[in-house]
MILOGU-695940 format. One line per field, with one value per residue (C-alpha): residue in three letters; residue number from 1; x, y, z. Coordinates in steps of 0.1 Angstrom, whole numbers. Example, Ala and Ser with C-alpha at 12.3 -4.5 7.8 and 13.67 -1.06 7.14 Angstrom:
BEGIN
residuo	[ala|ser]
num	[1|2]
xx	[123|137]
yy	[-45|-11]
zz	[78|71]
//
This chain:
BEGIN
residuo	[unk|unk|unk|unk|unk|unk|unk|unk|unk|unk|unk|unk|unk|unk|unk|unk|unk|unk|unk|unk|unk|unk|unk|unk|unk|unk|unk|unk|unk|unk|unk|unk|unk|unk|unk|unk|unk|unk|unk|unk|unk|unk|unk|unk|unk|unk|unk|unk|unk|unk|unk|unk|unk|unk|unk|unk|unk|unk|unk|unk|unk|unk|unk|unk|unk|unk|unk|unk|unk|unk|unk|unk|unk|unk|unk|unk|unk|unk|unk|unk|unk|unk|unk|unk|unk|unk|unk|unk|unk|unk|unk|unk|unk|unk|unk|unk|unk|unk|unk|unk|unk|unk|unk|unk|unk|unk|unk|unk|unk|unk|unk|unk|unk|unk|unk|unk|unk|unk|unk|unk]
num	[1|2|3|4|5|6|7|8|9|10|11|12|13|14|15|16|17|18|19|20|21|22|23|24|25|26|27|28|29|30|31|32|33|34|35|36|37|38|39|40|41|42|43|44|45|46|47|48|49|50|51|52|53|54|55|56|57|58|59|60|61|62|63|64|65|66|67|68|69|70|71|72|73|74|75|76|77|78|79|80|81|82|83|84|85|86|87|88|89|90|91|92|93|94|95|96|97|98|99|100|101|102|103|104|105|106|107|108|109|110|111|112|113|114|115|116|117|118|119|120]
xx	[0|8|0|3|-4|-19|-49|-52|-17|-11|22|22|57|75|86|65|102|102|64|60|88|75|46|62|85|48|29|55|63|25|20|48|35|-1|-3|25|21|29|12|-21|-15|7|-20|-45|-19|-15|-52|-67|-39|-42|-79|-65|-38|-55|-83|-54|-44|-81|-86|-87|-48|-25|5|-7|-12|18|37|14|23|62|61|48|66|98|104|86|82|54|43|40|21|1|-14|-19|-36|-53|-73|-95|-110|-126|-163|-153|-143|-129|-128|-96|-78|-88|-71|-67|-52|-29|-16|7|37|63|85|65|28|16|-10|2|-21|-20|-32|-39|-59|-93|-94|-122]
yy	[0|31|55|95|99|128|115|146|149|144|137|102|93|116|117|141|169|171|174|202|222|221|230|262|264|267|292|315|318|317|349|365|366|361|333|301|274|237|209|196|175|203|229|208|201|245|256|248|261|294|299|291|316|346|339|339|372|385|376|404|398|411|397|363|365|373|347|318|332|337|303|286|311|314|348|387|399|373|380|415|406|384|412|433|408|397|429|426|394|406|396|362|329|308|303|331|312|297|266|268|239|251|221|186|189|175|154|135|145|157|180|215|241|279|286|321|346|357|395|406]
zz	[0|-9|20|25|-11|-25|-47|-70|-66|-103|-102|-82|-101|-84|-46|-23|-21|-60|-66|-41|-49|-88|-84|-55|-85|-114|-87|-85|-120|-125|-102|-121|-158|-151|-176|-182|-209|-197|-192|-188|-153|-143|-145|-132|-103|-94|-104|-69|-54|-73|-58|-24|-26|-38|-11|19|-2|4|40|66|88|62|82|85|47|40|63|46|11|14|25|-6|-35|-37|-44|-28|-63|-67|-37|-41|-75|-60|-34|-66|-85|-56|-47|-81|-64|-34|-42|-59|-40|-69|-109|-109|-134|-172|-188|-224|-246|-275|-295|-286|-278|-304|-286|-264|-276|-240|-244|-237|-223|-216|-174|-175|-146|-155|-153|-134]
//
């Protein structure tokens, strides 16, 4: 048995230290442009975790929000971004980001997809 498994995970392959620091490593590029093109399982994996993020960005204790969110991106320039961003959202609870497909990829035929946020 396989036990402390993530089941929506996505990424069951890989050990628990490489598939969280990817997907740190997706978010905070994510928060950066506003939009990144990879992979299907990959932006299934960080779309939950977008909506969860922007709603710790909307809560009412500014310093606890920013604790929580300094520890999952790597760098204050998301961060920062992710406040701005953050403040369009105040009425909405979730469905902040859009996943798009574009095309196969060549090598390996995974199915490539554009994550973007939804302007409000």
């Amino acid at each position: 048995m396989r036990h402390r498994m993530k089941k929506f995970g996505h990424f069951k392959t890989k050990d628990i230290d490489h598939r969280d620091s990817m997907i740190r490593n997706l978010l905070t590029s994510f928060f950066l442009h506003s939009e990144i093109v990879t992979t299907e399982k990959r932006a299934l994996a960080i779309s939950g975790k977008i909506d969860k993020l922007i709603n710790i960005a909307n809560e009412g204790n500014q310093l606890n929000a920013i604790r929580e969110i300094g520890s999952i991106l790597f760098t204050k320039e998301s961060s920062v971004l992710l406040f701005e961003r953050a403040a369009k959202f105040k009425d909405r609870k979730s469905g902040f980001s859009r996943i798009t497909p574009i095309k196969y990829r060549d090598g390996d035929s995974a199915k490539l997809v554009k994550i973007e946020l939804i302007e409000a």
